[in-house]
C-alpha positions as CSV (number, residue, x, y, z in Angstrom):
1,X,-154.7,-172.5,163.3
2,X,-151.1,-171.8,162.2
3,X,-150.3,-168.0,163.2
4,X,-147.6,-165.7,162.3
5,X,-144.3,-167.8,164.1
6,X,-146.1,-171.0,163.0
7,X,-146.1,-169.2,159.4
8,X,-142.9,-167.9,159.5
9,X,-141.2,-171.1,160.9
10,X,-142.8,-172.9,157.3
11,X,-141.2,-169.8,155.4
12,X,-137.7,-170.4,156.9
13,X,-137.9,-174.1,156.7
14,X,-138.9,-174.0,153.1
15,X,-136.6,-171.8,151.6
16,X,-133.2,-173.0,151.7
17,X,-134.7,-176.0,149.3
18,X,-136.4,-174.3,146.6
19,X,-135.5,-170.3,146.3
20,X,-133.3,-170.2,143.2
21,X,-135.1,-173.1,141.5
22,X,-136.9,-173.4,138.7
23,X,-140.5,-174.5,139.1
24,X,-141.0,-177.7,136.7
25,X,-144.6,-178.0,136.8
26,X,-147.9,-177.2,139.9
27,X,-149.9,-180.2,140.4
28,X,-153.3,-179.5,142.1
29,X,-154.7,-182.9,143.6
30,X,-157.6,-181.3,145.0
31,X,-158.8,-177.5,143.7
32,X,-161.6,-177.5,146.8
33,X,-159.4,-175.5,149.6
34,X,-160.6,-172.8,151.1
35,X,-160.9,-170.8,147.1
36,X,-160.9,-173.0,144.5
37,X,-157.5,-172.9,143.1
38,X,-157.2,-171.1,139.6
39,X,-156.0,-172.3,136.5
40,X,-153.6,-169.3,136.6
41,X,-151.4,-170.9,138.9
42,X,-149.6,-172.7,136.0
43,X,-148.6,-169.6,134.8
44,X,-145.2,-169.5,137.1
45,X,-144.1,-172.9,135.9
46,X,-141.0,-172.7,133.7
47,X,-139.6,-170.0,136.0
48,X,-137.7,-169.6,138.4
49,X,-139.0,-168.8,142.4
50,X,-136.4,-165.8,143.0
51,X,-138.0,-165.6,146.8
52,X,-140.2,-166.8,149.5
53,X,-141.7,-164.0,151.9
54,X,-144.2,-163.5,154.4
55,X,-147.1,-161.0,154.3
56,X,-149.0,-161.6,157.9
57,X,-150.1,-165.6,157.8
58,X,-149.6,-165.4,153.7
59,X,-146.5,-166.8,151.9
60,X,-145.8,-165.1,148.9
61,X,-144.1,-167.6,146.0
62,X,-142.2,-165.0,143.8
63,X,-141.5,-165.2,140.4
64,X,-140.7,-163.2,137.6
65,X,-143.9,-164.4,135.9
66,X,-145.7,-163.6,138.8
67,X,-146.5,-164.5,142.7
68,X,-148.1,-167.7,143.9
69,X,-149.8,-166.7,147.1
70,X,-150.0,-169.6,149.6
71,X,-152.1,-169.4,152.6
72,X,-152.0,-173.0,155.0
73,X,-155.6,-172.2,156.7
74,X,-156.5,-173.5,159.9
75,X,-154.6,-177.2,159.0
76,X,-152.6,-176.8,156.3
77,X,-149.1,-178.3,156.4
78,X,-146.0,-178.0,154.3
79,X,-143.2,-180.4,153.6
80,X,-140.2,-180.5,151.1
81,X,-140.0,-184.3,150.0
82,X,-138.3,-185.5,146.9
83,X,-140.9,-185.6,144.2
84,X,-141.7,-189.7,143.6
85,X,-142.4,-189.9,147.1
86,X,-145.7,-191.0,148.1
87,X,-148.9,-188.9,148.9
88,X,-150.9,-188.7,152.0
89,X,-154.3,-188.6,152.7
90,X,-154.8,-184.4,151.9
91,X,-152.2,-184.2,150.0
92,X,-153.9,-181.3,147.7
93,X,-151.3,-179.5,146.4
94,X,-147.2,-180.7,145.1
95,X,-145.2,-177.8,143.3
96,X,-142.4,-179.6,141.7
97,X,-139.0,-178.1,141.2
98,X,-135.9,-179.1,138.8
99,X,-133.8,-180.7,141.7
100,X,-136.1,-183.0,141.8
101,X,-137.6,-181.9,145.4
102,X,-141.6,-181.2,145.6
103,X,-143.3,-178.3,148.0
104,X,-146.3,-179.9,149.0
105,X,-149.5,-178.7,151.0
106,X,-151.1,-181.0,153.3
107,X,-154.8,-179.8,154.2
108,X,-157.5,-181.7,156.1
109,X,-159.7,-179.1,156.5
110,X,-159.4,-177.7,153.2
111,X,-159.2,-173.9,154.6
112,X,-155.9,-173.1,152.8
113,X,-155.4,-171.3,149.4
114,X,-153.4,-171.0,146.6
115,X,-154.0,-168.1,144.7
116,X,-151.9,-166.5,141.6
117,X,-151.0,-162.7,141.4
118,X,-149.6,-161.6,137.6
119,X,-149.4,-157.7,139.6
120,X,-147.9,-156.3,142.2
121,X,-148.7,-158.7,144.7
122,X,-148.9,-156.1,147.4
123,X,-152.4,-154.7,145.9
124,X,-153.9,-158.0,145.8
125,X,-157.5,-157.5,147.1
126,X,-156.6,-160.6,150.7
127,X,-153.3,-157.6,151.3
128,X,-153.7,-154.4,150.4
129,X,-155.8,-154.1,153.9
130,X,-153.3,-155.5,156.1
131,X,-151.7,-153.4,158.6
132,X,-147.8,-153.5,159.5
133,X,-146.2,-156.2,159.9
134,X,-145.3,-156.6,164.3
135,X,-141.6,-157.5,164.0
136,X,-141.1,-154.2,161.6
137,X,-140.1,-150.8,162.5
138,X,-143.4,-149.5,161.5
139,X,-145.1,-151.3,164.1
140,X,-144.5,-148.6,167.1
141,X,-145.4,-147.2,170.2
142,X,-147.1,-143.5,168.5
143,X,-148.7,-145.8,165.7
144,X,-150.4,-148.3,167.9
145,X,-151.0,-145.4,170.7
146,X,-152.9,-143.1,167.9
147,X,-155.1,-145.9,166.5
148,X,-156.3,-146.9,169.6
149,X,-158.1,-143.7,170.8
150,X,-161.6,-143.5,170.7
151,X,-161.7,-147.1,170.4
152,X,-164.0,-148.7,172.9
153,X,-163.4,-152.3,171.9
154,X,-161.0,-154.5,174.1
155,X,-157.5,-154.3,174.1
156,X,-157.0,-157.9,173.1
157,X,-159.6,-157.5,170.6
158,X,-158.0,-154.5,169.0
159,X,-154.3,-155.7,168.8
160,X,-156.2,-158.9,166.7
161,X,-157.1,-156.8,164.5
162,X,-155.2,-157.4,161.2
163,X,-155.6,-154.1,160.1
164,X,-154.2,-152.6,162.7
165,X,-151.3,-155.1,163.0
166,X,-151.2,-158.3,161.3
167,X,-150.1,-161.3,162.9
168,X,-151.0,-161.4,166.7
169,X,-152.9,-164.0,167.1
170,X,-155.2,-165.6,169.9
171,X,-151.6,-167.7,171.7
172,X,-149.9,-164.4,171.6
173,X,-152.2,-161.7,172.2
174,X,-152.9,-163.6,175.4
175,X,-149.1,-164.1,176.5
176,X,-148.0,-160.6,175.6
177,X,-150.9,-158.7,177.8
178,X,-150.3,-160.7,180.0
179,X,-146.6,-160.2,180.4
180,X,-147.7,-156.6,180.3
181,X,-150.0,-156.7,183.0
182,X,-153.1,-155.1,180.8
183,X,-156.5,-156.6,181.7
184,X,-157.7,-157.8,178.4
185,X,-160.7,-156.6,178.7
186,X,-160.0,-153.0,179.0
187,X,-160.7,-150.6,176.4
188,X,-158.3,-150.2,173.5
189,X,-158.5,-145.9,174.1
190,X,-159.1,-146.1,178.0
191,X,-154.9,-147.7,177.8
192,X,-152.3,-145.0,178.2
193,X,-149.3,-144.3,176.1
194,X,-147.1,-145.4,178.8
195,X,-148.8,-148.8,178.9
196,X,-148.3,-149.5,175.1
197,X,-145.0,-148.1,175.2
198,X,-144.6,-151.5,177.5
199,X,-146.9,-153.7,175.6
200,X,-145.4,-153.1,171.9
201,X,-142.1,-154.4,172.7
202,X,-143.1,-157.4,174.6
203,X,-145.6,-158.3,171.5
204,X,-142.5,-157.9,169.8
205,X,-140.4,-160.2,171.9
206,X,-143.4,-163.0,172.3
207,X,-143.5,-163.5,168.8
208,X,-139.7,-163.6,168.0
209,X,-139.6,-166.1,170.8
210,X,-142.2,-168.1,169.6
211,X,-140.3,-168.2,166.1
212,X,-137.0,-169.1,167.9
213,X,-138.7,-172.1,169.5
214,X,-139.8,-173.6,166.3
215,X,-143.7,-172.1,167.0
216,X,-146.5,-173.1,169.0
217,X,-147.7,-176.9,169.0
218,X,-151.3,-177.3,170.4
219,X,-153.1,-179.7,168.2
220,X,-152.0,-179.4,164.2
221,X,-149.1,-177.5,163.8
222,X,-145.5,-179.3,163.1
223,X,-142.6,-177.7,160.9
224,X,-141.8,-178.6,157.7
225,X,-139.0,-180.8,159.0
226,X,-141.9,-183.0,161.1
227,X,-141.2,-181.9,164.6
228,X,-142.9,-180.1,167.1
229,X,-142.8,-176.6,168.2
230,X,-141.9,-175.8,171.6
231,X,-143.2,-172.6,172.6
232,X,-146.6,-174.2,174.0
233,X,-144.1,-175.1,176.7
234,X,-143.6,-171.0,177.6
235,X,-147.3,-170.4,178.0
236,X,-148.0,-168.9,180.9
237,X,-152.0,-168.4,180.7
238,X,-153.0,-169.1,177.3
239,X,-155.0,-172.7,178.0
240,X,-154.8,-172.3,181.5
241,X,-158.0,-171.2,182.9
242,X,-159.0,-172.2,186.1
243,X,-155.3,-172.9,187.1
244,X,-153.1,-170.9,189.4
245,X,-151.1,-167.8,187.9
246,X,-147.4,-168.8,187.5
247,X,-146.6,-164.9,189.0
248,X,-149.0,-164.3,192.3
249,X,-151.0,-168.1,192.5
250,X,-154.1,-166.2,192.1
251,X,-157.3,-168.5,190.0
252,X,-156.7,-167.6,186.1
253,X,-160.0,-166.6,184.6
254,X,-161.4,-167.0,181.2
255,X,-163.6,-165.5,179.4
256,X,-164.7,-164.9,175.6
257,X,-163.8,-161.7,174.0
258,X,-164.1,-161.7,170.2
259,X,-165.5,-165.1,170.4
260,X,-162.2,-166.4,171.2
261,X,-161.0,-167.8,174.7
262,X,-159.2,-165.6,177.0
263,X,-157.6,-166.0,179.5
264,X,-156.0,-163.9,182.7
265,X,-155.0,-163.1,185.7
266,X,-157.1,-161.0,187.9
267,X,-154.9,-159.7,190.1
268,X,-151.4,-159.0,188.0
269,X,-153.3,-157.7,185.0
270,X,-155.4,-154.5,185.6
């Protein structure tokens, strides 16, 4: 599934083609993704898209008629191609713009969205729950410290948690505790301040990495220019189980927290 770099790597590659256009027309190939897409998606065409943002794994389309929210699910693919160029197998969605160059969403799976916003798209009902945003000043050491007490989940489990903070997925919940040297299966209000004040910044520096190197490719994700991303190549636990630790050669371990695979180092992480 495409996380937060992976989403933010799309948003960066997508932009410089189609901010400042005028949308010409949304063609929907295939209204079955993960929401049925709405009629009201048609309402932005004729206007211009002043900006393309991120809202944790949610693109936000904006114009001045409203907000196309764009969500690329656990396969979903975007790619700036000139508009008479040729679909694809799961090529559900083209939004067409007046140089003549098409957005469109590839989705095998079907678990992506695009939904329509006339409001303020920050009250929308899939954002108005979200926590901060990781790479953002309100993502700190006193905020992150002061949710976590009395919390009796796992650590890993807890920094997940979109409401709490949106965006750390699986790849990089795994890397950053690890880096930290917090067992991930300690609880969330058992951690002391000191250890988040270490583990915040190094969430932090994970995830700008992983944006620098283009995101993580494991099995789906590519940018929007076709290539890989190369941060799978910096993972030092995440889909390692059972192999030595790159730090003290100890036997990583995995495990299942959250129903999702974890994996860590007995002896560095405590």
């Amino acid at each position: 599934m495409p996380e937060l770099p992976e989403v933010e790597v799309s948003r960066l590659g997508i932009s410089p083609h189609i901010e400042g256009r005028k949308i010409k027309a949304v063609h929907v190939h295939d209204k079955r993704l993960r929401w049925p897409v709405p009629e009201t998606v048609h309402q932005v065409e004729g206007h211009v898209l002043r900006s393309v943002s991120r809202r944790s794994k949610y693109l936000l389309l904006q114009t001045d008629n409203g907000c196309l929210i764009l969500h690329l699910g656990m396969s979903g693919k975007l790619r700036v191609v000139p508009a008479e160029t040729g679909h694809y197998k799961h090529d559900h969605i083209d939004i067409e713009f007046d140089n003549g160059q098409t957005l469109r969403l590839n989705d095998p799976r079907r678990f992506g969205a695009l939904l329509y916003s006339e409001t303020d798209v920050a009250g929308h009902n899939l954002l108005k729950q979200l926590g901060p945003e990781p790479l953002t000043e309100a993502f700190h050491v006193d905020y992150l410290f002061e949710r976590s007490r009395g919390r009796s989940q796992s650590v890993k489990t807890f920094i997940m948690d979109n409401k709490i903070v949106v965006g750390v997925g699986n790849i990089y919940a795994n890397e950053a505790l690890f880096k930290a040297g917090i067992n991930p299966k300690r609880a969330a209000g058992k951690i002391s301040k000191a250890r988040y004040q270490k583990l915040v910044p190094l969430i932090k520096e994970t995830l700008t990495s992983a944006i620098e190197q283009g995101g993580t490719t494991l099995k789906d994700f590519t940018q929007v220019d076709g290539n890989p991303g190369y941060f799978a190549q910096k993972l030092q636990v995440y889909g390692r189980g059972g192999k030595l630790c790159m730090v003290c050669s100890t036997r990583l371990k995995e495990v299942r927290l959250g129903q999702r695979s974890t994996v860590y180092c007995t002896q560095c992480q405590r």
